[in-house]
C-alpha positions in Angstrom: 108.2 45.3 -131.5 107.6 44.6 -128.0 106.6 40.9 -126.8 103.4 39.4 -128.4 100.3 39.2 -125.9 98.7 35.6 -126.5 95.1 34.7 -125.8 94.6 31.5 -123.7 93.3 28.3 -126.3 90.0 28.1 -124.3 89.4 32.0 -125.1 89.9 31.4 -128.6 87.7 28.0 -128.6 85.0 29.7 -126.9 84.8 33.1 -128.8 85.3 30.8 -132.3 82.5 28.6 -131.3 79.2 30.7 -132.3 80.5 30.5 -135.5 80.0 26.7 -135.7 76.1 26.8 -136.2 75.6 30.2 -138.2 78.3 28.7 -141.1 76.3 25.3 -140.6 73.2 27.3 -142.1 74.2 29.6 -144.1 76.1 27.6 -146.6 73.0 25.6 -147.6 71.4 28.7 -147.6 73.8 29.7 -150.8 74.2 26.3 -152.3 71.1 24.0 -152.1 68.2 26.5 -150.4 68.8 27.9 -154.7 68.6 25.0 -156.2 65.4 23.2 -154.0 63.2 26.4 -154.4 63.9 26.7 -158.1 63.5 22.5 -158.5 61.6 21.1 -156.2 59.5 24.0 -155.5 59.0 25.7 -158.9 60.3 28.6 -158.4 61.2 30.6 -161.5 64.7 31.0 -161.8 64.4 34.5 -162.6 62.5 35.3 -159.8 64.8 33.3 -157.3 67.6 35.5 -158.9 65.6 38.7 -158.6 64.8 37.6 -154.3 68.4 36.9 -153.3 69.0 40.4 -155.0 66.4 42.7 -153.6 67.8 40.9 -150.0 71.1 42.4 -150.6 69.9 45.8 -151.7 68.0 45.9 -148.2 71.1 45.6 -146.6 72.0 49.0 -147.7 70.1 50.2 -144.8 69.9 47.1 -142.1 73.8 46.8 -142.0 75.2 50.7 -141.4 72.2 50.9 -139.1 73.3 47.8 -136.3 77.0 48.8 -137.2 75.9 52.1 -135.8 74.0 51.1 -132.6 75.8 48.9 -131.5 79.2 50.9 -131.1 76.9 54.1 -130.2 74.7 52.3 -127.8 76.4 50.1 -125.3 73.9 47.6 -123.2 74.6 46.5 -119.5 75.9 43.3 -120.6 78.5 44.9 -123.4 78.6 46.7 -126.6 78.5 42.9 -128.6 77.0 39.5 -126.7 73.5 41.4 -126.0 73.0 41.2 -129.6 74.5 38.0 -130.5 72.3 36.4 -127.8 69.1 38.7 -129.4 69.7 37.0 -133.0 70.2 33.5 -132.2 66.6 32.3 -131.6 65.3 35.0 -134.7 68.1 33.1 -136.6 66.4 29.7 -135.2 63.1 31.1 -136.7 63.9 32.1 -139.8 66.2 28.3 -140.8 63.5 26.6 -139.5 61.0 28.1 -142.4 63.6 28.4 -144.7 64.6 24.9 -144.6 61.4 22.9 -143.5 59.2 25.0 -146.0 55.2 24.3 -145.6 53.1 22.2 -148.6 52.3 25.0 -151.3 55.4 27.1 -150.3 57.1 29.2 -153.3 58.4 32.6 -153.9 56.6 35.1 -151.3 58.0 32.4 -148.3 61.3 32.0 -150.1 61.6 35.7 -149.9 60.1 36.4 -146.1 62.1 33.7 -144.4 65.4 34.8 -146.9 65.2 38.4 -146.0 64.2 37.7 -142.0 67.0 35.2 -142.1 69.7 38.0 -143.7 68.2 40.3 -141.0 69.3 38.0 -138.3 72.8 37.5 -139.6 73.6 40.9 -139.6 72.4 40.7 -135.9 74.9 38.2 -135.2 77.8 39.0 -137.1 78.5 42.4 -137.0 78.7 42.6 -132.9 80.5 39.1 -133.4 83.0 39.9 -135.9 84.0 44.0 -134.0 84.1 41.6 -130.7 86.8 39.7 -132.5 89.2 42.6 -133.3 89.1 43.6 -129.9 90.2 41.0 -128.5 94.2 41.9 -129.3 96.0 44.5 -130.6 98.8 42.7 -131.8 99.2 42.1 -135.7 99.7 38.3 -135.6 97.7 37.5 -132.7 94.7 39.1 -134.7 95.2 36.3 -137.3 95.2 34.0 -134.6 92.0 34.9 -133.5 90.8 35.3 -137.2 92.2 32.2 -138.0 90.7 30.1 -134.9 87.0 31.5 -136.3 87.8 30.5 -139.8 88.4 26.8 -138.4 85.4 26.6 -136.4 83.7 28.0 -139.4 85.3 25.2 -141.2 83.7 22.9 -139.0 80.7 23.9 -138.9 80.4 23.5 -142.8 82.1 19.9 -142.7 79.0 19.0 -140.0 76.8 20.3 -142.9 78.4 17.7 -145.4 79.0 15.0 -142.6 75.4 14.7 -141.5 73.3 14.5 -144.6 76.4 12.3 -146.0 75.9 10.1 -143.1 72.4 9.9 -143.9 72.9 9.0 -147.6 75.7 6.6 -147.0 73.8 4.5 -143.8 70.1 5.3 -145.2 69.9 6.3 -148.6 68.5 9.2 -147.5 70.1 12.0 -150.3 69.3 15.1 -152.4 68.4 19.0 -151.3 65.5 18.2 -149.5 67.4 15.7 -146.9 70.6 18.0 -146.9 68.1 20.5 -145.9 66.8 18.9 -143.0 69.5 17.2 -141.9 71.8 20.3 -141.3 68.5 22.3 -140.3 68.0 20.2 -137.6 71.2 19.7 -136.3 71.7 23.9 -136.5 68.8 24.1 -134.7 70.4 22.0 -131.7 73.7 23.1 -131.6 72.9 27.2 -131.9 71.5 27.8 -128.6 74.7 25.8 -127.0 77.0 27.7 -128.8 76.0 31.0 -128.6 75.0 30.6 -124.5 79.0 29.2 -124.3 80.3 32.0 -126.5 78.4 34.8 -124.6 79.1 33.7 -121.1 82.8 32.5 -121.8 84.5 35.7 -123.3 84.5 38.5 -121.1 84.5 42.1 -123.7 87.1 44.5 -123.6 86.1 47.2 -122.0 88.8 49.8 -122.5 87.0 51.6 -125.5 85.9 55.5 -126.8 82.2 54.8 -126.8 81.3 56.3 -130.9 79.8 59.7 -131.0 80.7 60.4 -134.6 77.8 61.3 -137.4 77.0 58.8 -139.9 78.1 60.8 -142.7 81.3 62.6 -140.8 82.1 58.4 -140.5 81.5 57.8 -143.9 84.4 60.4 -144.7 87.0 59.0 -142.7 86.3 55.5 -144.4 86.3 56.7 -147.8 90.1 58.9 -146.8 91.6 55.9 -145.3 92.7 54.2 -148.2 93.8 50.9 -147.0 90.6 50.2 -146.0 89.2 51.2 -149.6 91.7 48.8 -151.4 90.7 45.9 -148.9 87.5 46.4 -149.4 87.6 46.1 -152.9 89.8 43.0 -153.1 87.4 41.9 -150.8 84.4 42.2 -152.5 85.7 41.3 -155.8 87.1 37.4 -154.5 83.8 37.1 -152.3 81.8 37.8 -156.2 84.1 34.9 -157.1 83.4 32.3 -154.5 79.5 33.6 -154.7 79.2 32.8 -158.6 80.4 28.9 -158.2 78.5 28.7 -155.1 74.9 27.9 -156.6 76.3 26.4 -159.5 77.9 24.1 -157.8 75.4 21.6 -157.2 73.6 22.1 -161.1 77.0 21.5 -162.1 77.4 18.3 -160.3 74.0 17.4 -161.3 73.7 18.0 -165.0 77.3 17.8 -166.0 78.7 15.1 -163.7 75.4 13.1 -163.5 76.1 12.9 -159.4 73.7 14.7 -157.4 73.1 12.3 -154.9 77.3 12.1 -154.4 78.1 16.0 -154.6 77.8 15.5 -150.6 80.7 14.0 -150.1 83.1 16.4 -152.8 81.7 19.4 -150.4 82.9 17.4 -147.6 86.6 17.0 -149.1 86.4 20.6 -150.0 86.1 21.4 -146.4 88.6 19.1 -144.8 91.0 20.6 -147.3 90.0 24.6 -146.2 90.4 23.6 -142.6 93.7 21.9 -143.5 94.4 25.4 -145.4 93.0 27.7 -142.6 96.5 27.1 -139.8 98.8 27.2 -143.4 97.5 30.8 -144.8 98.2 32.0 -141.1 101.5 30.5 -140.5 102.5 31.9 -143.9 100.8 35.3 -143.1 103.3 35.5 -140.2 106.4 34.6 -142.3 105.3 37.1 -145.5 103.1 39.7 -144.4 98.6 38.7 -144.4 98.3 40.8 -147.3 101.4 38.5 -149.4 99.9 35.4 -148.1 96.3 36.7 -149.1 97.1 37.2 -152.7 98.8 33.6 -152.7 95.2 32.4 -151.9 93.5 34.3 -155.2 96.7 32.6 -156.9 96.3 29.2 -156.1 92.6 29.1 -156.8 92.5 31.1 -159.4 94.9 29.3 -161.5 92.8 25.6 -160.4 89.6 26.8 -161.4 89.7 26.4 -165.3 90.6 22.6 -164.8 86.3 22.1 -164.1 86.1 23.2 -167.6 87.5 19.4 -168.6 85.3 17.2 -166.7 82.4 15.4 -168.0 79.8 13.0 -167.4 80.8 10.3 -164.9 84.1 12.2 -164.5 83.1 12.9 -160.3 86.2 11.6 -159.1 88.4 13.2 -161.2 87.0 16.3 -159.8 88.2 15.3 -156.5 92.5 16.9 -157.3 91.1 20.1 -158.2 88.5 20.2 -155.1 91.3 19.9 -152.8 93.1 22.4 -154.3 90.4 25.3 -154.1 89.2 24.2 -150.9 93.0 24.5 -149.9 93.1 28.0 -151.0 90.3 28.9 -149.8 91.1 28.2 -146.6 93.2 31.8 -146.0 89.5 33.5 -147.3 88.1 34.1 -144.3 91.2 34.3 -141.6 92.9 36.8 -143.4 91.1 39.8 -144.3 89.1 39.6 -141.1 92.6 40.1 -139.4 93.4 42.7 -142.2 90.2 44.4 -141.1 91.6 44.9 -137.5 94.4 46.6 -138.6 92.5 49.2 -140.5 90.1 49.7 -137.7 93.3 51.0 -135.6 94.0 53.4 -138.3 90.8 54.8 -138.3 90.7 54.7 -133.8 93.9 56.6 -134.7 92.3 59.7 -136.9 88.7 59.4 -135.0 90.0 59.3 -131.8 87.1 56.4 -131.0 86.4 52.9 -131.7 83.7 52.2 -134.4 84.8 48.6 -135.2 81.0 47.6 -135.6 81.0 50.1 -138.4 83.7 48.8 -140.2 82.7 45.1 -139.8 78.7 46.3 -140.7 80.4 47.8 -144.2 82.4 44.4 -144.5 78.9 42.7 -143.6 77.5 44.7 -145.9 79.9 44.2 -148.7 80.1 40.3 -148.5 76.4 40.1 -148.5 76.8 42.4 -151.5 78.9 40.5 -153.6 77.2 37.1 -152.2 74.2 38.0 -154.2 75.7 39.4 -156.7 77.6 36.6 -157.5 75.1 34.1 -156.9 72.7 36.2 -159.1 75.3 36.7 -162.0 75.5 32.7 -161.9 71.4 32.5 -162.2 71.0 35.3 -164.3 73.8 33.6 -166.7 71.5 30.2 -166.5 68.4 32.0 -167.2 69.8 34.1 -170.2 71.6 30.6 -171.5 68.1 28.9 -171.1 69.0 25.9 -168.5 65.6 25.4 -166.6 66.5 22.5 -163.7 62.6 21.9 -163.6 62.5 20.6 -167.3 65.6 18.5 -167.7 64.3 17.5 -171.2 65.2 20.5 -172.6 68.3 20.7 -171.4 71.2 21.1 -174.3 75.0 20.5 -175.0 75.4 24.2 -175.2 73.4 24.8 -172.2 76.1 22.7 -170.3 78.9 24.0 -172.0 77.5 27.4 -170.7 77.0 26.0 -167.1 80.8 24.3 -167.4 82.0 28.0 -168.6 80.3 30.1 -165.6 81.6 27.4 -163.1 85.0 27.1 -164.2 86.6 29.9 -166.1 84.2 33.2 -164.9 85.7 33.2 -161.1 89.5 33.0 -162.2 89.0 36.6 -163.7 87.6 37.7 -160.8 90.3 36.0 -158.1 93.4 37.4 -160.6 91.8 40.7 -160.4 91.9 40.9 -156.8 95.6 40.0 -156.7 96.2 43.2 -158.6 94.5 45.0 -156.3 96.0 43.7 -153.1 99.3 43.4 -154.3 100.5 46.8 -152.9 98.5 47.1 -149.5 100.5 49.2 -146.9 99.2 48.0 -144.0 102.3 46.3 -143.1 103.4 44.5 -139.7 105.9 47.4 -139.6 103.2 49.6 -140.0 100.9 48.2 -138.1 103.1 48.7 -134.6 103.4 52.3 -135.8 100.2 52.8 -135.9 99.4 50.7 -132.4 102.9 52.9 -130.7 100.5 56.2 -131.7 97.5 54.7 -130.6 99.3 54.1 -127.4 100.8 57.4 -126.8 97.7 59.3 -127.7 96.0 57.1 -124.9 98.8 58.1 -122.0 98.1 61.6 -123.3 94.2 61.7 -122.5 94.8 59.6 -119.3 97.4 62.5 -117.8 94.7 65.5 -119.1 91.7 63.3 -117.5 
């Protein structure tokens, strides 16, 4: 198997940091940006449904498109940092409307600053996340890499719980709005640090085929290699799951718990339990194979999730067991299939004979986006058909949070049981994987004697 090739801790700390501020925003973006538009704001349900979607569908286009420059067109300072540095300040831009919205704001800025802010992401991720799995070859380091993100990630979500929890505990200051400006604010701060630390910390590989392949002849090769189809899919189909509780999450707390003001602090144990589960899924990963410990994750969470279905009004506490627990298994979400993914970009070096990681990661991009808005949308389309309008509490009904209670708790677990099914039988092996790299490797030698 040959002897692992370790990354130095500060490599892995400054590559992981950029993650810090873009998870900072974007989970607001998912759980309270919803819910203020549609409350405070006025914004039709419906309508905030029908933006969130129309986003995604753009992606279509935007995601294949930077996947494709930037592993065809290499700048003087790399293939990746150029345009993680280019999307930080446009990412800047866009949170700062999003989240500090003008007087008389509503759907047409909702939907400018949503889709300029989506536009930046994609900027930022897809170099970010193909700069990742370059970083090693081997199959466990990959994890380690994946896994260091997934922490920093971690963090950066606990600072968006921390602060505005801070702010409720010491001033009273509490509810969308104040999350919103709280964790705007400090994002705004801390994303220029990071990314300058990130970009000028981490050298890039620089051992790579530059892509030459057509768009279409590329599309081939991903549909034939079947690994990546399966992990796609089980991909797609948990991140529909996580998406649907996501803006429920705080109408749930709200109108079913009666504990807006508190559902600060549960997000922050959520967190603190997903960065306790992030090291665990990756030490398990090593012992078991990623794709064994990966369906452990849609196990564990799966099976926790219909316990919500029991809670009631004043019960927010008793919430806290079953918080841990999902936030525990949800903990492997991220660090494992992004390691998965590097391992199915080597097959595909292997039968293209060229490095098109940005591809991959922009379909993986694109694919999360996907089900992130599909999922959210399912869970305000299934409000709106149900008839639960936030902006008129009054007419708010037992049935109507029965229904809420039912798309929070027991609509995910089908979703998370189906994806163990489908990743049960992935070949991507660590066997495998060090065939595949042994190939990659003699290939290599082969084009270096003809050169």
């Amino acid at each position: 198997m040959g002897e692992r090739l370790a990354l130095p801790k500060k490599t892995l700390f400054f590559y992981s940091l950029a993650d810090l501020p873009v998870t900072m925003a974007l989970f607001p973006v998912i759980v309270f940006v919803p819910q203020f538009y549609t409350t405070e704001l006025a914004v039709p349900m419906f309508i905030a449904a029908n933006i969130m979607l129309a986003v995604r569908i753009s992606d279509v286009i935007t995601d294949p498109f930077f996947g494709y420059i930037t592993d065809k067109y290499p700048t003087p300072w790399g293939r990746r940092r150029f345009w993680i540095a280019l999307s930080a300040p446009v990412m800047m831009l866009a949170v700062y409307q999003l989240f500090f919205p003008p007087e008389g704001a509503g759907a047409w800025h909702m939907a400018l600053w949503y889709f300029l802010l989506s536009i930046s992401t994609t900027m930022m991720i897809i170099p970010y996340y193909a700069w990742g799995a370059e970083l090693s070859p081997d199959y466990n380091e990959r994890s380690r890499i994946t896994g260091a993100r997934a922490m920093m990630g971690v963090v950066g979500n606990l600072c968006a719980q921390l602060g505005p929890a801070a702010a409720l505990f010491f001033f009273a200051f509490g509810g969308s709005s104040a999350v919103l400006q709280v964790v705007g604010t400090t994002m705004l701060i801390l994303m220029p640090i990071c990314v300058f630390l990130t970009v000028t910390q981490v050298k890039e590989p620089t051992a790579y085929v530059n892509s030459g392949t057509p768009i279409m002849e590329g599309l081939k090769l991903m549909v034939a290699n079947k690994p990546f189809l399966r992990l796609i899919l089980a991909f797609m189909v948990s991140s529909t799951a996580l998406a649907v509780t996501t803006p429920l999450y705080l109408f749930f707390i709200t109108f079913v718990l009666g504990a807006q003001e508190q559902a600060i602090y549960m997000l922050t144990f959520f967190y603190l339990s997903n960065l306790a589960g992030v090291p665990f899924w990756v030490w398990l990963s090593s012992k078991i194979g990623k794709h064994r410990a990966y369906v452990g994750c849609f196990l564990l969470i799966g099976l926790a999730h219909p316990f919500y279905l029991f809670l009631g009004w004043g019960d927010f506490w008793y919430m806290l067991p079953i918080t841990i627990v999902t936030g525990f298994a949800a903990g492997g979400f991220n660090a494992l299939p992004n390691s998965m993914k590097a391992d199915v970009i080597d097959l595909d070096t292997l039968r293209s004979g060229e490095n098109r990681a940005a591809v991959f990661f922009a379909t993986y991009s694109f694919t999360w986006k996907l089900a992130a808005s599909v999922g959210s949308s399912l869970g305000l389309y299934g409000l709106w058909i149900i008839g639960f309008e936030p902006s008129e509490p009054e007419t708010i009904t037992m049935m109507n949070l029965w229904w809420l209670k039912f798309l929070f708790s027991m609509f995910p677990t089908i979703f998370y049981l189906a994806s163990c099914a489908i990743i049960w039988n992935y070949p991507i092996t660590e066997e495998r994987q060090a065939e595949i790299r042994r190939d990659l490797e003699a290939e290599n030698k082969m084009l270096g004697t003809r050169a």
